[in-house]
C-alpha positions in Angstrom: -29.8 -5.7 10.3 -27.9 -7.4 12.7 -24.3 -7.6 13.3 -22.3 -10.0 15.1 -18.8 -9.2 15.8 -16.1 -11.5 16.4 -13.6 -9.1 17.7 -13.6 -6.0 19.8 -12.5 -3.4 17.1 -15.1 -4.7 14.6 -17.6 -4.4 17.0 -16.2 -0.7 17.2 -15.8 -0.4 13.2 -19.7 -1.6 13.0 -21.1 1.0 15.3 -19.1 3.6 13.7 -20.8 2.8 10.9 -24.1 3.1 11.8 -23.4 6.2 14.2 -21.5 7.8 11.1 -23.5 6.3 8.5 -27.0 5.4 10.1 -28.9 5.5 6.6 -26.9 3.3 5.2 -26.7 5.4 1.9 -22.7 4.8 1.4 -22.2 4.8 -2.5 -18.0 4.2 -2.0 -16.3 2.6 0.5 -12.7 1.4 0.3 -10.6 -1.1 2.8 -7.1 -1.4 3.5 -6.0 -4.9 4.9 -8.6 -7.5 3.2 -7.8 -10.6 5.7 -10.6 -13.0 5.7 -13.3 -10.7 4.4 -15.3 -10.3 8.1 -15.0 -6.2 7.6 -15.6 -6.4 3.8 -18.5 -7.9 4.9 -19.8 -5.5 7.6 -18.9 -2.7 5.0 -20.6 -4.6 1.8 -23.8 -5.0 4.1 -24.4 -1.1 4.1 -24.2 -0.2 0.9 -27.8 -0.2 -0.5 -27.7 1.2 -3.8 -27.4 -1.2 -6.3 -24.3 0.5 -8.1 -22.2 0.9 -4.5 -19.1 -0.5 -4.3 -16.7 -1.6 -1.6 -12.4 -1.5 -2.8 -11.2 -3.8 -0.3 -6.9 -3.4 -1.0 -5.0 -6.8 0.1 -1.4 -7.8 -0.6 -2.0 -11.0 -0.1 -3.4 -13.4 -2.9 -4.2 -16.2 -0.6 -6.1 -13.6 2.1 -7.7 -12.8 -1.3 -9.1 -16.1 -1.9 -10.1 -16.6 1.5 -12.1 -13.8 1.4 -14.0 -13.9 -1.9 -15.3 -17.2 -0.5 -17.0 -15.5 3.0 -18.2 -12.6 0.5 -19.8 -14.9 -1.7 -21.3 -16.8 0.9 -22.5 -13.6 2.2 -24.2 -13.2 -0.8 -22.5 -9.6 -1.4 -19.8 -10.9 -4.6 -21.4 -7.7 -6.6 -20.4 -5.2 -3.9 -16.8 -5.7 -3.8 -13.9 -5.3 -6.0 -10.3 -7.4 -4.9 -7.4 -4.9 -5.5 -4.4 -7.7 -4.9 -1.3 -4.5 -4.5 0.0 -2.0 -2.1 -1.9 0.9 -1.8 0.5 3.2 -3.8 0.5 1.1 -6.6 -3.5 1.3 -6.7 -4.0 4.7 -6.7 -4.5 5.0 -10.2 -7.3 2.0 -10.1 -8.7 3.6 -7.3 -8.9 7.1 -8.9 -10.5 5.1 -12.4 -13.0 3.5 -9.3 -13.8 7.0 -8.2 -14.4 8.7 -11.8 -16.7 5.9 -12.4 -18.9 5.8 -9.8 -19.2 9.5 -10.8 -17.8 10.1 -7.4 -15.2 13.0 -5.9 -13.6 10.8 -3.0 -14.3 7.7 -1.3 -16.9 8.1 1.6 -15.5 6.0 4.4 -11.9 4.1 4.5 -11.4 1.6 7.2 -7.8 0.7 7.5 -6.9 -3.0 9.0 -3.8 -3.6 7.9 0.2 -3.3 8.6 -0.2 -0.9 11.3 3.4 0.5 10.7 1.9 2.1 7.3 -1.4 3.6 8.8 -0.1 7.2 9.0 1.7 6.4 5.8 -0.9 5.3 3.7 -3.6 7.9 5.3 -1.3 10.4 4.4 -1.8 9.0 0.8 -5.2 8.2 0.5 -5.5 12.7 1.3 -2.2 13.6 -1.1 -4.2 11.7 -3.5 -7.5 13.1 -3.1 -9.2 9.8 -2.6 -10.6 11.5 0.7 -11.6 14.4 1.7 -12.9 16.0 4.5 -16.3 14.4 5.4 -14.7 10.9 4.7 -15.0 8.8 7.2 -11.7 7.0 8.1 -11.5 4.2 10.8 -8.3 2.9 11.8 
């Protein structure tokens, strides 16, 4: 598959990707800061088993929108699921997400959002359970 990135820390986020992930066998992937979609995308695109999921987390309806479009066009509308809230009020949907995919914690997080709450909401994501060590978390 080829990638092109738009940006230098997508660029980054896809190579980590395939260093991290290089057989593409992700079954649950999860993204903080939804934007236009691009890293959905790049996430959606290595997730090869049919019942893999990406939980792309926005609090923005209209970034929402925006998004589902690019996805769609993309052709990956089945791998993603819009969660429109602030992390801590999606744990609970994230931990449902987790239980069933028949999974113990998400495989790789990629946070691209409010960069004020990174250490915040990382600090979450492992209070929670919804990684642990062997996730993959790029920020």
């Amino acid at each position: 598959m080829h990638t092109a990135c738009c940006c230098p820390h997508r660029c980054f986020m896809s190579a980590a990707l395939n260093r991290c992930c290089p057989n593409a066998l992700l079954f649950l992937a999860q993204e903080l800061g939804t934007y236009c979609g691009y890293s959905t995308i790049l996430l959606a695109a290595h997730l090869k088993d049919p019942s893999a999921k990406v939980y792309t987390i926005d609090i923005c309806e209209e970034n929402v929108q925006i998004a589902k479009q690019m996805i769609a066009h993309a052709g990956l509308t089945d791998k993603v699921v819009h969660v429109v809230k602030p992390l801590d009020q999606a744990v609970e949907e994230l931990r449902a997400a987790l239980k069933s995919q028949q999974a113990s914690c998400f495989e790789v997080v990629f946070i691209d959002h409010e960069k004020s709450v990174y250490l915040s909401d990382l600090q979450l994501l492992v209070k929670e359970q919804l990684i642990r060590e062997g996730s993959v978390v790029v920020a």
